[in-house]
Structure formats: structure tokens, C-alpha cells
N, CA, C and O atoms as a Maestro MAE file, in Angstrom:
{
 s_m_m2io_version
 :::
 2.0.0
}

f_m_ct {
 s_m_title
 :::
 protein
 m_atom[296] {
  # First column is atom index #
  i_m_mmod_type
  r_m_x_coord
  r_m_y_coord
  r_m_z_coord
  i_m_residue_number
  s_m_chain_name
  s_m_pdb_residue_name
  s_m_pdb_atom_name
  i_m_atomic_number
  :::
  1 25 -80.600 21.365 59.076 1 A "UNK " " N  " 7
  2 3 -79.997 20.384 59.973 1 A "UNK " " CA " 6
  3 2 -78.488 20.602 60.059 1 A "UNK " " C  " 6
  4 15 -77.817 20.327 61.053 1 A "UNK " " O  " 8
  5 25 -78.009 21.134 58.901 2 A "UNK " " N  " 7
  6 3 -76.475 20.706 58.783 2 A "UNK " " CA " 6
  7 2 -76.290 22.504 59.838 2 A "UNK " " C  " 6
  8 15 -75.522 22.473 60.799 2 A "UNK " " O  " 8
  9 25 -76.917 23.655 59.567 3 A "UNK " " N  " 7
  10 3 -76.090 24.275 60.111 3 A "UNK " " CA " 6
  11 2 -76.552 24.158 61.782 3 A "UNK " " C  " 6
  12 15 -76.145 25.149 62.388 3 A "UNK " " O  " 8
  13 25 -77.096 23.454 62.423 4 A "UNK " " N  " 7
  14 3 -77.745 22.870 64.048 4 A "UNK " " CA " 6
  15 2 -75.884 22.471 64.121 4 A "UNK " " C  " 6
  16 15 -74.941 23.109 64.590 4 A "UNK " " O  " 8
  17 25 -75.976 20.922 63.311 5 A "UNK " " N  " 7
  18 3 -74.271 20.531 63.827 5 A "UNK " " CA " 6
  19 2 -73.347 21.890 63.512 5 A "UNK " " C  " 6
  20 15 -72.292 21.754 64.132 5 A "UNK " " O  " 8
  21 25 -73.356 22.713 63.030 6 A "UNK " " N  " 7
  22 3 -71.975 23.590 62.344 6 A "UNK " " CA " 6
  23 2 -72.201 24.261 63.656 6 A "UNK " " C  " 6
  24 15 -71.248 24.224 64.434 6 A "UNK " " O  " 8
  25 25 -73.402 24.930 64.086 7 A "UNK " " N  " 7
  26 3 -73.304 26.069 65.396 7 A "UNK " " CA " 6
  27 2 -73.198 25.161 66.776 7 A "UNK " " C  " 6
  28 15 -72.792 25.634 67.837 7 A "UNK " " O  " 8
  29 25 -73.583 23.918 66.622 8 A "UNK " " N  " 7
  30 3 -73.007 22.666 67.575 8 A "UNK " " CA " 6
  31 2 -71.180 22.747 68.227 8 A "UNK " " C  " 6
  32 15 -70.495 23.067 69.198 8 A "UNK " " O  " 8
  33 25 -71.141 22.288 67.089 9 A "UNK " " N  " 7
  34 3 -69.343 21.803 66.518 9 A "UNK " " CA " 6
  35 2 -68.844 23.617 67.114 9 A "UNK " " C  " 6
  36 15 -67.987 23.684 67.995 9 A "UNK " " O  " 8
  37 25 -69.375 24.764 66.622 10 A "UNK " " N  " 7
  38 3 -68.810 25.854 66.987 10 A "UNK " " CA " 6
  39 2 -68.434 26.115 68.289 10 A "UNK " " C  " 6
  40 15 -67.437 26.694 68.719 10 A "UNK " " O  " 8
  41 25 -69.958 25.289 69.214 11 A "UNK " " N  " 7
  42 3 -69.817 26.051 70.621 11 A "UNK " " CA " 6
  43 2 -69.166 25.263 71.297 11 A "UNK " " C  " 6
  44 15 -68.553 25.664 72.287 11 A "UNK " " O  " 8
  45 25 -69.150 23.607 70.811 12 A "UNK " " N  " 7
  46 3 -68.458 22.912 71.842 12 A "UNK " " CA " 6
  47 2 -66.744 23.488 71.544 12 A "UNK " " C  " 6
  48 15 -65.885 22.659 71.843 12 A "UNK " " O  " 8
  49 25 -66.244 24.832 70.986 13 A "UNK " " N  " 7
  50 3 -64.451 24.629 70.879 13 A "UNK " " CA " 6
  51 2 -64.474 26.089 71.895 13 A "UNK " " C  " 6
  52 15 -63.436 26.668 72.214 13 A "UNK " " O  " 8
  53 25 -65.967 26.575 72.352 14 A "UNK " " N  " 7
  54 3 -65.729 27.840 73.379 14 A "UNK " " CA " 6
  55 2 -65.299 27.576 74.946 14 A "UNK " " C  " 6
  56 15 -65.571 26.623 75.676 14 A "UNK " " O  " 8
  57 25 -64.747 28.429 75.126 15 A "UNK " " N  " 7
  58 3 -64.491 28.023 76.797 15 A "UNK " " CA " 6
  59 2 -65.717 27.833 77.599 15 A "UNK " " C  " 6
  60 15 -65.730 27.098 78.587 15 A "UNK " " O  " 8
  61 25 -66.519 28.345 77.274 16 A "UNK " " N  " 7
  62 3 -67.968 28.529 78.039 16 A "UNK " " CA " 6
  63 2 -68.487 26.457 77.966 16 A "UNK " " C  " 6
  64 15 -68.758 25.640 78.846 16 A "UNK " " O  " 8
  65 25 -68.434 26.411 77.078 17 A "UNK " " N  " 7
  66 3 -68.861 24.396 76.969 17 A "UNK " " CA " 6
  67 2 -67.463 24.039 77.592 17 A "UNK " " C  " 6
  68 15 -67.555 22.898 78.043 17 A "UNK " " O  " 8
  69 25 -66.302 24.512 77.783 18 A "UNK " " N  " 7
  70 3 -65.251 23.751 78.698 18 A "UNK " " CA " 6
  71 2 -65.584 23.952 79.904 18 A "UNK " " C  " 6
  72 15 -65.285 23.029 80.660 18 A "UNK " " O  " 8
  73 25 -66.257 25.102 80.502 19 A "UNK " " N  " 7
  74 3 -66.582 25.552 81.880 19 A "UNK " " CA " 6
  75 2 -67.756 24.655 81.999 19 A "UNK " " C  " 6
  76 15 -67.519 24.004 83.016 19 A "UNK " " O  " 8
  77 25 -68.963 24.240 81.486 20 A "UNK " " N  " 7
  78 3 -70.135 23.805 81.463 20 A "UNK " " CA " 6
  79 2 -69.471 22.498 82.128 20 A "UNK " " C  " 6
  80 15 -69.463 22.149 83.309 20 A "UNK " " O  " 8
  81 25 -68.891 21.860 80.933 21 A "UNK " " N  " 7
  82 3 -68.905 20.594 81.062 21 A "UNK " " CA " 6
  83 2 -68.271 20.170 82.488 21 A "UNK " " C  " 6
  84 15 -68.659 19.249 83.207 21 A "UNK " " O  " 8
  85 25 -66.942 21.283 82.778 22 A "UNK " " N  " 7
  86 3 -66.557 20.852 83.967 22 A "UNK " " CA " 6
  87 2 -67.519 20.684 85.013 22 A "UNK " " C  " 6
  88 15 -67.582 19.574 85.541 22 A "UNK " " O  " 8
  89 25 -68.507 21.872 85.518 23 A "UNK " " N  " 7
  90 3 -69.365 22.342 86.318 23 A "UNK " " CA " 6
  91 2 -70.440 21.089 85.903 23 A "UNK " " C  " 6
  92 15 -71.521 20.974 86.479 23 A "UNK " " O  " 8
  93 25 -70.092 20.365 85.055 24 A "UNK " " N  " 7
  94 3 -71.271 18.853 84.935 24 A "UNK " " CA " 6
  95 2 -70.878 18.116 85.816 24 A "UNK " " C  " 6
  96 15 -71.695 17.706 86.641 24 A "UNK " " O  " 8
  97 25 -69.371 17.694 85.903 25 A "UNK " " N  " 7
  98 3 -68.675 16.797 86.145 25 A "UNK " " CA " 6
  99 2 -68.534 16.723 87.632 25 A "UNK " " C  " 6
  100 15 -68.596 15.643 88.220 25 A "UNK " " O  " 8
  101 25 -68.305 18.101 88.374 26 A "UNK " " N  " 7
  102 3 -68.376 18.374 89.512 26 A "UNK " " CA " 6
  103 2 -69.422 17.542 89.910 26 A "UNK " " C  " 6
  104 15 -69.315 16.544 90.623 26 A "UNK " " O  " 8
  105 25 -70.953 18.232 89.169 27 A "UNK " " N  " 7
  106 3 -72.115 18.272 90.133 27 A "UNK " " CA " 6
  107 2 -72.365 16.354 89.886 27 A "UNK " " C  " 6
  108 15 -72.696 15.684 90.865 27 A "UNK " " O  " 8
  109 25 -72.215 15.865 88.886 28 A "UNK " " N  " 7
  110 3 -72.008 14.410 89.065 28 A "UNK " " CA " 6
  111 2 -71.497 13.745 90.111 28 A "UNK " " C  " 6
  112 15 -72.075 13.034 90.932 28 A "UNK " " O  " 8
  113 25 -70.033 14.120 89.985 29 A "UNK " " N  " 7
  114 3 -69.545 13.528 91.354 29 A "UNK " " CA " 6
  115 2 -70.010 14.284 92.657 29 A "UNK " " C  " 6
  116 15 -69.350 13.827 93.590 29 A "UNK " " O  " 8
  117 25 -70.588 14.929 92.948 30 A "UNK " " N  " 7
  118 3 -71.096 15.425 93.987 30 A "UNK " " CA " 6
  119 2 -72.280 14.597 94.144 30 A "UNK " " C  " 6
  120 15 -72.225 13.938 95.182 30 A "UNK " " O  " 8
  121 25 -73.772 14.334 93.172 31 A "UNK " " N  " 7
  122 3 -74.948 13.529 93.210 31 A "UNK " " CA " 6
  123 2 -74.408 12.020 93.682 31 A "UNK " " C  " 6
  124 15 -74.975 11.332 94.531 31 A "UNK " " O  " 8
  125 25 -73.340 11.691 93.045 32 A "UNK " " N  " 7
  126 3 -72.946 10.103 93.285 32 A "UNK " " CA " 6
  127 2 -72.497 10.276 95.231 32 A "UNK " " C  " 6
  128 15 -73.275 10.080 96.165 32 A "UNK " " O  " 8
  129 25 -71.435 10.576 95.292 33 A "UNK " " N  " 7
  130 3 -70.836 10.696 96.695 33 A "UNK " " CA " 6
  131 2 -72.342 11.007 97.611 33 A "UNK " " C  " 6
  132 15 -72.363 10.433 98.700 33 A "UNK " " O  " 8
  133 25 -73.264 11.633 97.360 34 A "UNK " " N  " 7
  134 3 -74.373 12.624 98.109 34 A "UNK " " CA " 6
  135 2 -75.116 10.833 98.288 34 A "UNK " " C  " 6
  136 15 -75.077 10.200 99.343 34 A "UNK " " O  " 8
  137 25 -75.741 10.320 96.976 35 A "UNK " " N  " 7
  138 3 -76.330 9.315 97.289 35 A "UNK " " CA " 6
  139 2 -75.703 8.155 97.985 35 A "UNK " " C  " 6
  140 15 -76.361 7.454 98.753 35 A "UNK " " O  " 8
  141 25 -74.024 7.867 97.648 36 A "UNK " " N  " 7
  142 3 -74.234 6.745 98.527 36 A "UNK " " CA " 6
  143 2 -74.147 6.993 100.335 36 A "UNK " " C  " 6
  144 15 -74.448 6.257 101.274 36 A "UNK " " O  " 8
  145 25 -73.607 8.342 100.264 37 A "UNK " " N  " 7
  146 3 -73.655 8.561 101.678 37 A "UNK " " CA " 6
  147 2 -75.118 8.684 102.222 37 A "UNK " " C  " 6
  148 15 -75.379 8.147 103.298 37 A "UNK " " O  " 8
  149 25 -75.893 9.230 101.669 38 A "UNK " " N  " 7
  150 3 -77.328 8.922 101.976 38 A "UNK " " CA " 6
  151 2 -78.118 7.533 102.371 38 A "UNK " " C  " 6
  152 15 -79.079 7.339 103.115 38 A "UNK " " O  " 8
  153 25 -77.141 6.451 101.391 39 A "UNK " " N  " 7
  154 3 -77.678 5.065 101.227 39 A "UNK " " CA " 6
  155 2 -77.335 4.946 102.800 39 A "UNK " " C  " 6
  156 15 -78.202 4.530 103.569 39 A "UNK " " O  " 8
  157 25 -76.173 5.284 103.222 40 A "UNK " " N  " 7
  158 3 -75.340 4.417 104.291 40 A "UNK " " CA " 6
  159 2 -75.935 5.366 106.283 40 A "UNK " " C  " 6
  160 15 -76.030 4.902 107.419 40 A "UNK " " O  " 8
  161 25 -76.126 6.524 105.789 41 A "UNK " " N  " 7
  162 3 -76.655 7.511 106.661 41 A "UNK " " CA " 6
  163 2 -77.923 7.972 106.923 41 A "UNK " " C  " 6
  164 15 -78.596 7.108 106.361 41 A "UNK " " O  " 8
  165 25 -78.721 8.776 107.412 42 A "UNK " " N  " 7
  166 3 -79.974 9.155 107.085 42 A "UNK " " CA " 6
  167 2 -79.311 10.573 105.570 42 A "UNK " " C  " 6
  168 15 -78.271 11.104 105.181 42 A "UNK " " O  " 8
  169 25 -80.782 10.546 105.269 43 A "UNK " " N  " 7
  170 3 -80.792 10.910 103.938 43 A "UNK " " CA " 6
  171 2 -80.778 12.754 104.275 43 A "UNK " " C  " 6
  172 15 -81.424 13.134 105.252 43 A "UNK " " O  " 8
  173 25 -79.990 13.847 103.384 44 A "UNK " " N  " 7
  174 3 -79.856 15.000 104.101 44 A "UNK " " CA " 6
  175 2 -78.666 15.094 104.745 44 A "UNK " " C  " 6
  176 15 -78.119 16.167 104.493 44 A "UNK " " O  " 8
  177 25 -78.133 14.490 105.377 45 A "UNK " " N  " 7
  178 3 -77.059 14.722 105.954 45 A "UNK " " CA " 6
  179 2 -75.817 15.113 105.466 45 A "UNK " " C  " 6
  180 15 -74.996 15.749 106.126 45 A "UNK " " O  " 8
  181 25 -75.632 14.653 104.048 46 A "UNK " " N  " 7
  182 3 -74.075 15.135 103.398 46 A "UNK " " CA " 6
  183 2 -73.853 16.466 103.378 46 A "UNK " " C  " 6
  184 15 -72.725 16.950 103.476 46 A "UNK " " O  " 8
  185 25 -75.005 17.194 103.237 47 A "UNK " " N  " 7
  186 3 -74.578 18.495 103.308 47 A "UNK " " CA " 6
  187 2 -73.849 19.204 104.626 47 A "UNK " " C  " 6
  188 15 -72.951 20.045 104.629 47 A "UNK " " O  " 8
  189 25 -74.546 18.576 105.754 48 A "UNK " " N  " 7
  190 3 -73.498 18.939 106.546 48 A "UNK " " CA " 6
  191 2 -72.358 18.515 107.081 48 A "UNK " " C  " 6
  192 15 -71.838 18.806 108.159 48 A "UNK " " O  " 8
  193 25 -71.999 17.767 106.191 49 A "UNK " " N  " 7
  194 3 -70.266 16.751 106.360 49 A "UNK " " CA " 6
  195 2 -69.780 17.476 105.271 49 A "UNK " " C  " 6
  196 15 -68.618 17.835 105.457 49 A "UNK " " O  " 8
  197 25 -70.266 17.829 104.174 50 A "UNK " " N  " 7
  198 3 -69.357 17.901 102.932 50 A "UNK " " CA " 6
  199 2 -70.005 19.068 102.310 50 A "UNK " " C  " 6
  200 15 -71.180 19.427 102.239 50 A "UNK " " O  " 8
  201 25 -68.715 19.632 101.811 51 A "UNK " " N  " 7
  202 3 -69.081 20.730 100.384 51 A "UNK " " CA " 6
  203 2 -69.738 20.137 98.997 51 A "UNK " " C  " 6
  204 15 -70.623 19.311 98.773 51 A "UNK " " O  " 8
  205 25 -69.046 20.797 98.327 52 A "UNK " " N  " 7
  206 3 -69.878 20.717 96.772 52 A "UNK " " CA " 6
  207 2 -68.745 19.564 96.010 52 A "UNK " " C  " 6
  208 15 -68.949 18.721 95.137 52 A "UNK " " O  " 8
  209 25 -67.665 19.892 96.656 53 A "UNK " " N  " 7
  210 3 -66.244 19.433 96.034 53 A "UNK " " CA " 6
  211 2 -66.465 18.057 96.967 53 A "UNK " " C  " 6
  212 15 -66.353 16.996 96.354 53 A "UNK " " O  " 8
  213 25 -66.642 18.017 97.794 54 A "UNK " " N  " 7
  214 3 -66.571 16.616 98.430 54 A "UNK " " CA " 6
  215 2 -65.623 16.658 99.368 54 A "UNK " " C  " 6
  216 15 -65.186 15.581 99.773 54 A "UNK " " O  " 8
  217 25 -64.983 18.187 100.040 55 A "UNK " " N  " 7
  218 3 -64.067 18.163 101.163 55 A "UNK " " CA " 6
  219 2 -64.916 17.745 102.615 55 A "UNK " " C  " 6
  220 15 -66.144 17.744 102.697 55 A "UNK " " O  " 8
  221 25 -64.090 17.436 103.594 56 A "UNK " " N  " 7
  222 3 -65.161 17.226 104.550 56 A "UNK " " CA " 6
  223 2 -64.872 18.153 105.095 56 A "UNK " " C  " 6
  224 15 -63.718 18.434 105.420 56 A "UNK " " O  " 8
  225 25 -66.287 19.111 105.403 57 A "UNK " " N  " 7
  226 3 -66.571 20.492 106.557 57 A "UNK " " CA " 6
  227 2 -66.096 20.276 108.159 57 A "UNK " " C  " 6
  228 15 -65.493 20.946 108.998 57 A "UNK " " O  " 8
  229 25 -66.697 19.001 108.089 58 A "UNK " " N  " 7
  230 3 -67.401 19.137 109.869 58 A "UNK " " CA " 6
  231 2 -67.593 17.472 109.977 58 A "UNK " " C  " 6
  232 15 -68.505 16.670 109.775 58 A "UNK " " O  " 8
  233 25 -65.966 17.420 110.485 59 A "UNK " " N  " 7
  234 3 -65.220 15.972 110.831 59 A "UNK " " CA " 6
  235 2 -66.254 15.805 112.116 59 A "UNK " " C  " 6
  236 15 -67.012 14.835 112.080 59 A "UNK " " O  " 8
  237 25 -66.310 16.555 113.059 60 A "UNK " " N  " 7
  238 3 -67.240 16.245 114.368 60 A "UNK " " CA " 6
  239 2 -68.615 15.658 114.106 60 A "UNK " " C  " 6
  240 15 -69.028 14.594 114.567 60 A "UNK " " O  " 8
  241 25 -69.172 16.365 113.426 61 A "UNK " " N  " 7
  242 3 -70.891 16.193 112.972 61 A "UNK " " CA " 6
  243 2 -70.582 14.400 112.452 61 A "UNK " " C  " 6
  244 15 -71.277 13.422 112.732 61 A "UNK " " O  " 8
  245 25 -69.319 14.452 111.635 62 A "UNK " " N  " 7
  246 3 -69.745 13.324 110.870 62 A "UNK " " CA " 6
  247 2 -69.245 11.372 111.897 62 A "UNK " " C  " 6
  248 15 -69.585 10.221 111.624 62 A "UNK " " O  " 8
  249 25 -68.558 11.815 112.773 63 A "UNK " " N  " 7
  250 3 -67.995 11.458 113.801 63 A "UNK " " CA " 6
  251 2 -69.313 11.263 114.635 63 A "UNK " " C  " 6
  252 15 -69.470 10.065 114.872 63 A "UNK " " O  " 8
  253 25 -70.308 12.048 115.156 64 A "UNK " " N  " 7
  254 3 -71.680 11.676 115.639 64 A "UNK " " CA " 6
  255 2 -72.819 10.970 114.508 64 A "UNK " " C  " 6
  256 15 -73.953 10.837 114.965 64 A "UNK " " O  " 8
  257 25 -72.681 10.685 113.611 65 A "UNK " " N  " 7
  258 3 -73.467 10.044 112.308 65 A "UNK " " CA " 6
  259 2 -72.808 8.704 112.732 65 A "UNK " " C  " 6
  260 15 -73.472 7.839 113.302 65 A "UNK " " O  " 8
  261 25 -71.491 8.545 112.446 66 A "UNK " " N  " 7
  262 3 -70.852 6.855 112.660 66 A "UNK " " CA " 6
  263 2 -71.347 6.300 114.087 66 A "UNK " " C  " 6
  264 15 -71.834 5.184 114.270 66 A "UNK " " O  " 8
  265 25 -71.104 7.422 115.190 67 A "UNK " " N  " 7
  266 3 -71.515 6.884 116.583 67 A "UNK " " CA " 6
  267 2 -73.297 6.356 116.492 67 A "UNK " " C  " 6
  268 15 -73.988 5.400 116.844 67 A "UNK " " O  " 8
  269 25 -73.410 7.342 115.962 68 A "UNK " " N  " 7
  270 3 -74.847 6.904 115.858 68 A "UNK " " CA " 6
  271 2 -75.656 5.601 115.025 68 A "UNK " " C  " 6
  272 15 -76.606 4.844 115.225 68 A "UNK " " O  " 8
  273 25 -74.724 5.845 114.069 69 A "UNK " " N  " 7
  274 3 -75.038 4.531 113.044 69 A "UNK " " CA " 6
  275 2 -75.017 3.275 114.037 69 A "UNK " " C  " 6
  276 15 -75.922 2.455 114.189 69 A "UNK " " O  " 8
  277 25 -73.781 3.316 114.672 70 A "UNK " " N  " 7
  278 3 -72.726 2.272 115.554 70 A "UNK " " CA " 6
  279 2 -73.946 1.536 116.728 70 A "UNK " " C  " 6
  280 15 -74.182 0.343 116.918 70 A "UNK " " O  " 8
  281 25 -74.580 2.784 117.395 71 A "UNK " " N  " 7
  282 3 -75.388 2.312 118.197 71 A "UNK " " CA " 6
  283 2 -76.834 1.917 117.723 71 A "UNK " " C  " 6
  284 15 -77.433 1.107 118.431 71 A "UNK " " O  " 8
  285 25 -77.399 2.357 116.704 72 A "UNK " " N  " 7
  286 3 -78.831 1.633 116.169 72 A "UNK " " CA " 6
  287 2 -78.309 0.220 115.649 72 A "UNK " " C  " 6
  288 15 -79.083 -0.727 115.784 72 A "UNK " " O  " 8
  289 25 -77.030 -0.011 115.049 73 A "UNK " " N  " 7
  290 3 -76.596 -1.357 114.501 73 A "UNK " " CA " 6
  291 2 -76.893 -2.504 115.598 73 A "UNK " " C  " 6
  292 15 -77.437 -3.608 115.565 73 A "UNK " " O  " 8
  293 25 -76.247 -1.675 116.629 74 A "UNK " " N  " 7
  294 3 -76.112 -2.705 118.280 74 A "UNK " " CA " 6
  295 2 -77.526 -3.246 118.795 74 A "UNK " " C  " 6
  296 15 -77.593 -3.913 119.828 74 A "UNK " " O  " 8
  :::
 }
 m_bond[295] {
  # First column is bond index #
  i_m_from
  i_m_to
  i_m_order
  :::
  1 1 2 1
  2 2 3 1
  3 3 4 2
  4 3 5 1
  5 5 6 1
  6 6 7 1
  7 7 8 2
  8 7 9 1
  9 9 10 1
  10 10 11 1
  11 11 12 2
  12 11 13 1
  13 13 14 1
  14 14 15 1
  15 15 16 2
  16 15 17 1
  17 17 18 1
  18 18 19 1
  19 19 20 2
  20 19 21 1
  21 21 22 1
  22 22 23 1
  23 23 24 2
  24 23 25 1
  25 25 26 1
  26 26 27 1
  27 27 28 2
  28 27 29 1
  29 29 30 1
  30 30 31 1
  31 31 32 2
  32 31 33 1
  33 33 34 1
  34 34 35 1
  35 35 36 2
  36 35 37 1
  37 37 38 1
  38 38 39 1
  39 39 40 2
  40 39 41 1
  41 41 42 1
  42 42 43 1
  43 43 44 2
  44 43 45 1
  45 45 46 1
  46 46 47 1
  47 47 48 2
  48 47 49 1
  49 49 50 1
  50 50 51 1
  51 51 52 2
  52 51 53 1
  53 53 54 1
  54 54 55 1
  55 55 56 2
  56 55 57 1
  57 57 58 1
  58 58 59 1
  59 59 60 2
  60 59 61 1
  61 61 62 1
  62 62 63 1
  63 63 64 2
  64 63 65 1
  65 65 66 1
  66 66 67 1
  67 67 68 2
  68 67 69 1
  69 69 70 1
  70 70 71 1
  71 71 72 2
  72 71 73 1
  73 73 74 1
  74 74 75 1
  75 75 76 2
  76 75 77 1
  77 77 78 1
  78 78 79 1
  79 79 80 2
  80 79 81 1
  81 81 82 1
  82 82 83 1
  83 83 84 2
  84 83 85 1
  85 85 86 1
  86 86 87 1
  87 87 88 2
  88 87 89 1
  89 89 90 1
  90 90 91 1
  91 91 92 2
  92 91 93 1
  93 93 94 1
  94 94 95 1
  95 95 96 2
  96 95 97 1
  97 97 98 1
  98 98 99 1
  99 99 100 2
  100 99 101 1
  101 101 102 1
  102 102 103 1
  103 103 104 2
  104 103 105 1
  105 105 106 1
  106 106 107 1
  107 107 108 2
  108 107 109 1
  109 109 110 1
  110 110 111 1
  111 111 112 2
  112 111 113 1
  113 113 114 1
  114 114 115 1
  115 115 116 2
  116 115 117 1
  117 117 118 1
  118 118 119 1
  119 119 120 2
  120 119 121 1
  121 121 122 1
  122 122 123 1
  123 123 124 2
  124 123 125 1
  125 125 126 1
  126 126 127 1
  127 127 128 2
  128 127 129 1
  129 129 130 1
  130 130 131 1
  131 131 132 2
  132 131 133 1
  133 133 134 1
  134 134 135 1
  135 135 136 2
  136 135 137 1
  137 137 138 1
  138 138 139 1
  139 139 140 2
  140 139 141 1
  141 141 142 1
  142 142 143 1
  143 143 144 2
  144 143 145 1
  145 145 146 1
  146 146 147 1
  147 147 148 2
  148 147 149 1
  149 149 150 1
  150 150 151 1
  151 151 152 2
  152 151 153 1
  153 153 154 1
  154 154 155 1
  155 155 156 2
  156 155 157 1
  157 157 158 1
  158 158 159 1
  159 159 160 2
  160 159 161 1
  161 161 162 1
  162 162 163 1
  163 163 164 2
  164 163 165 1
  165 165 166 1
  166 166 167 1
  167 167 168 2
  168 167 169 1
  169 169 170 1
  170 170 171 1
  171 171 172 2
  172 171 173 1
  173 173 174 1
  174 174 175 1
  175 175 176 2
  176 175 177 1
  177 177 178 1
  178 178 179 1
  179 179 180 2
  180 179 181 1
  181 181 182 1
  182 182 183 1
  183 183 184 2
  184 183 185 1
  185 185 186 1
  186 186 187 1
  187 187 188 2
  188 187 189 1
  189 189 190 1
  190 190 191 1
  191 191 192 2
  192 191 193 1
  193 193 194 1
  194 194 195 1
  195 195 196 2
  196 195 197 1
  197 197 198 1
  198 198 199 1
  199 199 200 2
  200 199 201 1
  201 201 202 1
  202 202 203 1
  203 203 204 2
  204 203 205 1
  205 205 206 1
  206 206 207 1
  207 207 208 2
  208 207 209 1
  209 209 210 1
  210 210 211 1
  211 211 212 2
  212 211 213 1
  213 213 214 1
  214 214 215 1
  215 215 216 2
  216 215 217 1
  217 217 218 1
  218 218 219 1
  219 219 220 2
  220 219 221 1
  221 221 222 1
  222 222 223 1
  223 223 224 2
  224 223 225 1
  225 225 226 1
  226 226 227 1
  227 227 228 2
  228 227 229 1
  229 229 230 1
  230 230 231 1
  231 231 232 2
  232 231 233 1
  233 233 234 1
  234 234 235 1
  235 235 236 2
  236 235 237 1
  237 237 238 1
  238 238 239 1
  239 239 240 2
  240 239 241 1
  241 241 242 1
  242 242 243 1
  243 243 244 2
  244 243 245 1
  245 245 246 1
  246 246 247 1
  247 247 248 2
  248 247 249 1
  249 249 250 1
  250 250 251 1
  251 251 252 2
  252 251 253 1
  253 253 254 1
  254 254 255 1
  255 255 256 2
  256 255 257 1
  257 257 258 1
  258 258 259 1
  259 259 260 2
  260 259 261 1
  261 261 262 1
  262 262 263 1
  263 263 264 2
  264 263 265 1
  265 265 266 1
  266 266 267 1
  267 267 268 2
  268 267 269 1
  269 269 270 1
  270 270 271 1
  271 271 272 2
  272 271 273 1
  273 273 274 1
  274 274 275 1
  275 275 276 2
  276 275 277 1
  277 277 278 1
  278 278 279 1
  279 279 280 2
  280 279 281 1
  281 281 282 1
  282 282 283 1
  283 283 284 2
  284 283 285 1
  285 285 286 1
  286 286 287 1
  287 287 288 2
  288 287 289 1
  289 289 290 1
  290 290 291 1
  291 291 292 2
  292 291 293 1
  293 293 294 1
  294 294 295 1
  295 295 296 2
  :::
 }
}
């Protein structure tokens, strides 16, 4: 058991568990942003508004999602 934590404790001080963890953190905030835009849009769609990072691609596309939202609301 004790050497599980020692090769534990080892890997979390490698860059490779600093890269991991980041590449967690990303894909977290990417699942969160993905679902609530899903909640608010049809479901599928973030991908084509947004990257992985959460920049927006394709201001137009997402500009016809609001129009559209706008008019099923009406």
C-alpha cells in the first residue's frame, strides 16, 4: 500500500500530471459551457459556435440560433 502512495506522490511532482490536470480543467470547462448552452439552444449546436477553449468560431451561425430562439419564443 505504502509504495501505491510513494509512486502516487512521485507522479503527481511530473510535468506530465501538470499537463493532465490542466487538459482536465479545460475539458471541464468546456462540458459545463457545452451543457448550459445546450440547456438554452437545441442540443449539438456548441460545436458550431465554439472551440474547445470556448472562443466563439462563427458569431453568424450563433446570431441565427438567438433569431431563431427569438421567433419559436414569439
Amino acid at each position: 500500500m505504502w509504495c501505491i502512495f510513494q509512486i502516487e506522490q512521485e507522479f503527481q511532482q511530473t510535468e506530465e500530471y501538470k499537463v493532465k490536470k490542466e487538459q482536465e480543467a479545460i475539458l471541464a470547462a468546456h462540458r459545463t459551457a457545452e451543457a448550459a448552452f445546450n440547456k438554452e439552444y437545441d442540443q449539438g449546436e456548441y460545436e458550431y459556435c465554439y472551440d474547445l477553449f470556448g472562443t466563439l468560431r462563427n458569431p453568424v451561425y450563433l446570431e441565427e440560433l438567438k433569431f431563431k430562439k427569438k421567433v419559436e419564443e414569439e
